[in-house]
C-alpha positions in Angstrom: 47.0 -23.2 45.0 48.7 -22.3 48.4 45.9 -20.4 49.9 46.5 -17.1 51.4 50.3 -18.2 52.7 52.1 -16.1 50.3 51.0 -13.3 51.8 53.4 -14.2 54.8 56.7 -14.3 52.6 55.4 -11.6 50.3 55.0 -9.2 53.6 58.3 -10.3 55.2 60.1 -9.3 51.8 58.2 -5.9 52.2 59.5 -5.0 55.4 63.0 -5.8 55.0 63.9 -5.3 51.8 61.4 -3.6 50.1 60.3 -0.7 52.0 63.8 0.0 53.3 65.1 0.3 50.0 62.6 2.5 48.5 63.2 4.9 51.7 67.2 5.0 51.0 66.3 5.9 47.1 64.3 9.0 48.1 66.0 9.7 51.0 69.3 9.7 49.1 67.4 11.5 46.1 66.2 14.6 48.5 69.7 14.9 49.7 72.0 14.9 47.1 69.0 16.6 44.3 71.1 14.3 42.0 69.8 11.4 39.6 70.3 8.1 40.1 73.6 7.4 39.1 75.2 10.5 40.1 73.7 10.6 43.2 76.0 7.9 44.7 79.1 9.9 44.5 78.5 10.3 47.7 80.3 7.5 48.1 82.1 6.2 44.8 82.7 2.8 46.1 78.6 2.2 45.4 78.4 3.9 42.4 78.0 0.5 40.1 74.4 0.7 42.4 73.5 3.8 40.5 74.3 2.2 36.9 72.9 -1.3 38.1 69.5 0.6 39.0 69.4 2.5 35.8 69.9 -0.5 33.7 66.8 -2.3 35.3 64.7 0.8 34.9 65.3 0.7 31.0 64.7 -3.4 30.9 61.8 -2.7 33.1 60.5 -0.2 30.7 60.8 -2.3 27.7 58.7 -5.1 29.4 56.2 -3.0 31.0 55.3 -1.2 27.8 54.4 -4.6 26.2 52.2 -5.2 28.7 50.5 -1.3 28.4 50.6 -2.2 24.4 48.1 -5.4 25.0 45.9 -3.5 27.4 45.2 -0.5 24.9 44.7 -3.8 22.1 42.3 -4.8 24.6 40.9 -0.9 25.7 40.3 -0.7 21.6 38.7 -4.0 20.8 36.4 -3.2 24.0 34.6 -0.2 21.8 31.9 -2.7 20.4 28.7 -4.0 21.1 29.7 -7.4 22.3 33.6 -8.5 23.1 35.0 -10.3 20.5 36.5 -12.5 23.3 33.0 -13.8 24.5 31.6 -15.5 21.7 33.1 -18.5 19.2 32.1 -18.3 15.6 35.1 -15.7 14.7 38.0 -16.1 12.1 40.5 -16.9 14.9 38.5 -20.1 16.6 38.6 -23.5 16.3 36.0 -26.3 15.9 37.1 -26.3 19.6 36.1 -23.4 20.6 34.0 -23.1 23.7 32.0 -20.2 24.8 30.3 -19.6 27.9 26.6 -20.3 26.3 27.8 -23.7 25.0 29.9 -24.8 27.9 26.6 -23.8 30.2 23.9 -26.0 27.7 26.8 -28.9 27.5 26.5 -29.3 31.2 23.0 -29.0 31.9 23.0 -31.8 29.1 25.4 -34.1 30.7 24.2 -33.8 33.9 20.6 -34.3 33.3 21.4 -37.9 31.6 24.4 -39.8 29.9 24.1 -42.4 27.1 25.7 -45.0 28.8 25.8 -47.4 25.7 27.1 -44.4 23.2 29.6 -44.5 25.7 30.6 -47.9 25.5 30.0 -47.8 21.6 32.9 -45.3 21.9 35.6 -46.7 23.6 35.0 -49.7 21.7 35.9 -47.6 18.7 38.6 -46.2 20.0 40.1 -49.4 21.4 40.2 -51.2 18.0 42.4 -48.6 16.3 44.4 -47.0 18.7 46.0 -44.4 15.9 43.1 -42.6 16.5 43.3 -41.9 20.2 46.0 -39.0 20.1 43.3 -37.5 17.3 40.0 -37.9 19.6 41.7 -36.9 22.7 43.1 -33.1 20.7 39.1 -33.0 19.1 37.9 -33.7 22.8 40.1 -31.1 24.6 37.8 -27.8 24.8 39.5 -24.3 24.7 37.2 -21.1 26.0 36.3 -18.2 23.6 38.5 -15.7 25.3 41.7 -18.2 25.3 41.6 -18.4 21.5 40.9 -14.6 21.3 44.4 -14.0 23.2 46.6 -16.9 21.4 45.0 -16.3 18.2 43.9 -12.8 17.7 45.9 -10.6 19.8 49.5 -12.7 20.0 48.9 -14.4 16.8 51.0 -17.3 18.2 52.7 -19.5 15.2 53.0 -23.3 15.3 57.2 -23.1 16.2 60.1 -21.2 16.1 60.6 -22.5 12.7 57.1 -20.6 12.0 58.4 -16.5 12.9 55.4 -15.3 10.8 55.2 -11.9 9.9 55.0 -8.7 12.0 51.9 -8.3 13.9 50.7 -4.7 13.2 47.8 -4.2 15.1 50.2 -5.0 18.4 52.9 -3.3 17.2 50.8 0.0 16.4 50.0 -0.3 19.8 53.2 -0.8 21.5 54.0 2.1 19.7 51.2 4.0 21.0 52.2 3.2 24.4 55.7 4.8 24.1 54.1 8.2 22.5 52.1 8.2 25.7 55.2 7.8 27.8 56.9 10.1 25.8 54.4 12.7 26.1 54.2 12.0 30.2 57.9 13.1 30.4 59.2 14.9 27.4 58.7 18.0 29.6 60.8 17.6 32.4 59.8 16.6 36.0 57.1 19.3 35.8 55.3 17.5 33.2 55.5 14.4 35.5 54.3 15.5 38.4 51.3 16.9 36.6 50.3 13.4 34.8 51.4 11.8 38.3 48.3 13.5 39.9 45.9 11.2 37.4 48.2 8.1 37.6 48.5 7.9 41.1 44.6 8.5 41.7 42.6 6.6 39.0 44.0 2.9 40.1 42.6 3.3 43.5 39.3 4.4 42.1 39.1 1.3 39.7 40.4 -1.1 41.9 37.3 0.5 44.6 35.2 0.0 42.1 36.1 -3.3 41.3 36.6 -4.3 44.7 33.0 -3.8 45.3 32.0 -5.7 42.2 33.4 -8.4 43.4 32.7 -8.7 47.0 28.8 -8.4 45.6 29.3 -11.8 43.8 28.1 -15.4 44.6 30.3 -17.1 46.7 32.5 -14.1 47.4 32.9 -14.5 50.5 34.3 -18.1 50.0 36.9 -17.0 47.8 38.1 -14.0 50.4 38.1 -17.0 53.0 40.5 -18.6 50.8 42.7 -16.0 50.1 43.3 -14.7 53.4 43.4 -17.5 55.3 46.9 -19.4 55.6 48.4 -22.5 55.2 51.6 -22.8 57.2 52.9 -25.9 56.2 53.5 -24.8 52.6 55.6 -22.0 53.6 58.4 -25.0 52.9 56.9 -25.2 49.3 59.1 -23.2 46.7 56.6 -22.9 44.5 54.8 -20.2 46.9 53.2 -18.2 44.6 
């Protein structure tokens, strides 16, 4: 955790690379009412600029709409009376699954008293055959409802590389959603853009509002914005800035 000091690095990057670049696109765009690749004829020594920027687009696209195919997942397996990610119990968990319910009545438990001598009783056990410690320390390790419901369920994550499995249809029906959708935003032309750009553009801010206020209404919210705005120079050194 580095506090609120990316925001220094992140806001630098903004203002000179960032922003300038995102002017020259669309101020090269307006000008030569070319695309991207052919707009740089106006000077053919840049032109591998054009192709370079066209070439990230498509590899952006391709990892974007993964992303867009786990949120619809997500958007369809919202469409029930209780998430399937909030509860244990499922298909999917594991005898070490951990909701928030159980996790809640473990600690008032522990905190209220601990069996000092089941304790010892314990180790004890442990100690005199150590071939079971690598067993008890994987049955001890606790893993939260909605973890197992994204490893399990919706990735379907196998054991190796050795392990490919077979296709995952429900993700892949959705990936494929996700480019019909993007298909339908632009099959049309720029017109057709422009039009869906009017809801794209708008609804984020209006869910991100609405969330923002959620959250500042919370316990301790305050604490959190503290943390996250408030810098910590000395780890501007820190690569790992993040």
């Amino acid at each position: 955790m580095v506090e609120g000091v990316f925001l220094i690095p992140y806001l630098i990057c903004l203002v000179v690379a960032g922003a300038p670049i995102l002017i020259l696109e669309v101020c090269l765009g307006q000008l030569a009412s070319q695309g991207g690749i052919t707009a740089w004829l106006i000077c053919p020594l840049f032109q591998g600029i054009g192709w370079a920027s066209v070439i990230i687009v498509q590899f952006l696209n391709i990892y974007y709409i993964v992303i867009l195919g786990w949120a619809l997942f997500y958007m369809f397996a919202s469409f029930t009376s209780e998430l399937p990610w909030s509860r244990c119990g499922n298909e999917w968990n594991t005898p070490n699954c951990v909701d928030y319910t159980t996790s809640a009545v473990n600690s008032a438990v522990n905190s209220s008293s601990v069996n000092t001598s089941m304790v010892n009783t314990t180790i004890s056990t442990i100690m005199a055959n150590m071939s079971t410690v690598p067993t008890a320390i994987a049955s001890a390790v606790k893993v939260s409802a909605s973890e197992e419901y994204w490893e399990r369920r919706v990735l379907k994550i196998s054991n190796g590389l050795d392990e490919p499995g077979t296709v995952n249809w429900d993700l892949a029906l959705c990936l494929l959603l996700g480019w019909i959708i993007c298909y339908l935003c632009v099959f049309k032309g720029v017109k057709s853009t422009g039009k869906v750009v009017y809801f794209t553009a708008t609804f984020p801010y209006i869910l991100l509002t609405i969330l923002l206020i959620r959250a500042v209404t919370l316990p301790g919210a305050g604490e959190g914005i503290k943390f996250y705005l408030t810098p910590n120079v000395s780890r501007l050194s820190d690569g790992q800035v993040s």
